[in-house]
N, C-alpha and C positions, 0 to 999 in steps of 0.2 A: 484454418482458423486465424484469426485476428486477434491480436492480446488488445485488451479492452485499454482505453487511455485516461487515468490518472488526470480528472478535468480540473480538480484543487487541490492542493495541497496547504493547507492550514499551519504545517509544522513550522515555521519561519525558521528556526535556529537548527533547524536539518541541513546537511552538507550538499543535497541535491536537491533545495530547495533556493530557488529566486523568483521573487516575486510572487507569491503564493503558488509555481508551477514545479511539479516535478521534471528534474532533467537525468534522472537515473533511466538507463536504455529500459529495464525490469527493474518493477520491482517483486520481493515475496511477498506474501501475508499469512498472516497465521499464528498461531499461537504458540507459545517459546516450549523446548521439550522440558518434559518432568512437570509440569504446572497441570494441579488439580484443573482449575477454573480455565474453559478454554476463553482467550481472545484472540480477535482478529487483527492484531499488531500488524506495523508495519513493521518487520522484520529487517526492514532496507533502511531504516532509518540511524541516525548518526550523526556525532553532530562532529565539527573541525574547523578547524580555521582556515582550512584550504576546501574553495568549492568544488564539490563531484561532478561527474556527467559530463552532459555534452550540453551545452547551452542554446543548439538552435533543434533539440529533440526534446516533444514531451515524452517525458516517465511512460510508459507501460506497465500493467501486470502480468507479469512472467509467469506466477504459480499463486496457486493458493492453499492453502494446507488446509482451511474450514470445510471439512465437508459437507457441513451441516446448514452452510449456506445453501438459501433456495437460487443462487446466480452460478451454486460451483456445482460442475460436471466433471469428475472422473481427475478432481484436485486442479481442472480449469476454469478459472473465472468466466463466466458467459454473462456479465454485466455488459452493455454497452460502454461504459465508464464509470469512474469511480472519483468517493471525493475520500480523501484521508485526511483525518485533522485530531483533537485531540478530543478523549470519550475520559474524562476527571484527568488523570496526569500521563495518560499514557496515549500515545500515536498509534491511531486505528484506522482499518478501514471502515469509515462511517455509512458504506452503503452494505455493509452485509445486516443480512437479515434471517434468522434462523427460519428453516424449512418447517 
């Protein structure tokens, strides 16, 4: 299997974020533990003054914790790619879609 690729990243002030691309090698998704309300956060997200990653790799998704997306198989994302950006104040992945 192929971890699906991170085609935008909207988060600007994320530390593996340049130029709206992810350069984190994985990233997670999913919703934070203890939390009624599931979302599909970007888990990888973070912000620093020193940039992450590697700069000549787009991001990947590594894992996904949304089951309940109709792209995730057995907690892997089986999207082609993905875009994460911001769903009100919080860093998501904007292609999950409930099953």
């Amino acid at each position: 299997m192929e971890m699906p690729v991170v085609n935008e990243c909207a988060a600007e002030n994320c530390a593996y974020n340049r130029e709206r691309a992810c350069h984190a090698l994985a990233i997670t998704v999913g919703d934070t533990a203890g939390v009624v309300v599931r979302h599909a956060h970007c888990d990888t997200f973070t912000t620093s003054q020193t940039k992450g990653g590697d700069p000549s790799v787009t991001g990947r998704v590594g894992a996904c914790k949304m089951s309940d997306c109709r792209h995730n198989s057995e907690l892997e994302c089986r999207a082609p790619g993905i875009t994460v950006g911001y769903r009100q104040t919080e860093v998501e992945c904007l292609t999950y879609t409930s099953a």
